[in-house]
C-alpha positions as CSV (number, residue, x, y, z in Angstrom):
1,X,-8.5,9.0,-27.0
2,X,-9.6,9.7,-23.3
3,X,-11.0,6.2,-23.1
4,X,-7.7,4.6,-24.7
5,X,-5.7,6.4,-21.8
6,X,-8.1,5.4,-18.9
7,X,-7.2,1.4,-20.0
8,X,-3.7,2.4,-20.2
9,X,-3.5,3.8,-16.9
10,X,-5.8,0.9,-15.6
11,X,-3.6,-1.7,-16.8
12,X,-0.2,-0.1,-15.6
13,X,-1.5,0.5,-12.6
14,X,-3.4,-2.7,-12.2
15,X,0.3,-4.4,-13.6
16,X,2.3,-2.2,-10.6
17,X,-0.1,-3.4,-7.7
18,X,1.1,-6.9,-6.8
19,X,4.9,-5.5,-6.2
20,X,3.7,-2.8,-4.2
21,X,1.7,-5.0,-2.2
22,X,4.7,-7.0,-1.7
23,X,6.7,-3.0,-0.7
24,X,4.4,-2.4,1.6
25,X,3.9,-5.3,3.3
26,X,7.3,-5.6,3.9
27,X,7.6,-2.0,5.2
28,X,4.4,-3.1,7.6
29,X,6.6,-6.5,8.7
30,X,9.3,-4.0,9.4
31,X,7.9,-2.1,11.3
32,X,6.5,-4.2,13.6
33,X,9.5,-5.6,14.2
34,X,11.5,-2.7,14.6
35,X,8.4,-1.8,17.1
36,X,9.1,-4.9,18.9
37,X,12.7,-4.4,19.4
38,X,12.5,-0.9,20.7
39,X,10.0,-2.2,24.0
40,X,12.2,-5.0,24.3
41,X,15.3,-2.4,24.9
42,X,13.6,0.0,26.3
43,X,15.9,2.9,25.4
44,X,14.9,4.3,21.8
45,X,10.8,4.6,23.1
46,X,11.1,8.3,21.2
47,X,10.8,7.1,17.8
48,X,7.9,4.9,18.6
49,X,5.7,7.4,16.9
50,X,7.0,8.1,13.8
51,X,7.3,4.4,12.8
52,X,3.2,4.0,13.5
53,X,2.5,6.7,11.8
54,X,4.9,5.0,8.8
55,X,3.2,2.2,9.1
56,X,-0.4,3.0,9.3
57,X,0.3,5.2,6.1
58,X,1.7,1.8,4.6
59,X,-1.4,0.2,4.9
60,X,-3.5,3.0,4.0
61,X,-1.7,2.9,0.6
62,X,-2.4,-0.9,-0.1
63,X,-6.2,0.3,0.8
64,X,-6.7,3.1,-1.2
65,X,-4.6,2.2,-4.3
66,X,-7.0,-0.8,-4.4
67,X,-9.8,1.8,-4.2
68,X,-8.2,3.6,-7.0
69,X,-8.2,0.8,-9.1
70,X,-11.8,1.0,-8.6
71,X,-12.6,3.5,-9.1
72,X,-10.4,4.0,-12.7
73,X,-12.2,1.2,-13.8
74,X,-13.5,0.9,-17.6
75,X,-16.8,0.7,-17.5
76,X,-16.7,-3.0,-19.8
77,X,-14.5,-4.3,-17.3
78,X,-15.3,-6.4,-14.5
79,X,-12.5,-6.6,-11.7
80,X,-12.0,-8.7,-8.7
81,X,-9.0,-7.8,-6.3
82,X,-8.2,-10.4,-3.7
């Protein structure tokens, strides 16, 4: 039963990780343009912080849900991310 669930939970979460790939990237692109835009103007510097810290934590989850994948891995499975 346990090992039915781990290759449930593989597979959906190995099925969800291209689109949030694609989520966070965008969120990333975002970002760094909305980054862009605020040295450019000059007058909204404040929230300069918050959207690093958004975007570092965007890329953190495309690291470590690939990690995750990883490490949920059934042990007859081989798996290659790229």
């Amino acid at each position: 039963m346990r090992k039915n669930m781990n290759y449930i939970l593989f597979h959906l979460l190995l099925s969800l990780r291209g689109i949030l790939r694609i989520v966070c990237k965008i969120f990333i692109l975002l970002e760094i343009i909305s980054i862009i835009m605020m040295f450019a103007d000059k007058t909204s510097v404040r929230y300069l912080l918050p959207l690093l810290v958004l975007g570092i934590i965007s890329w953190l989850i495309m690291i470590y849900y690939d990690k995750l994948l990883f490490k949920i891995k059934p042990d007859d499975m081989e798996l290659y991310l790229s």
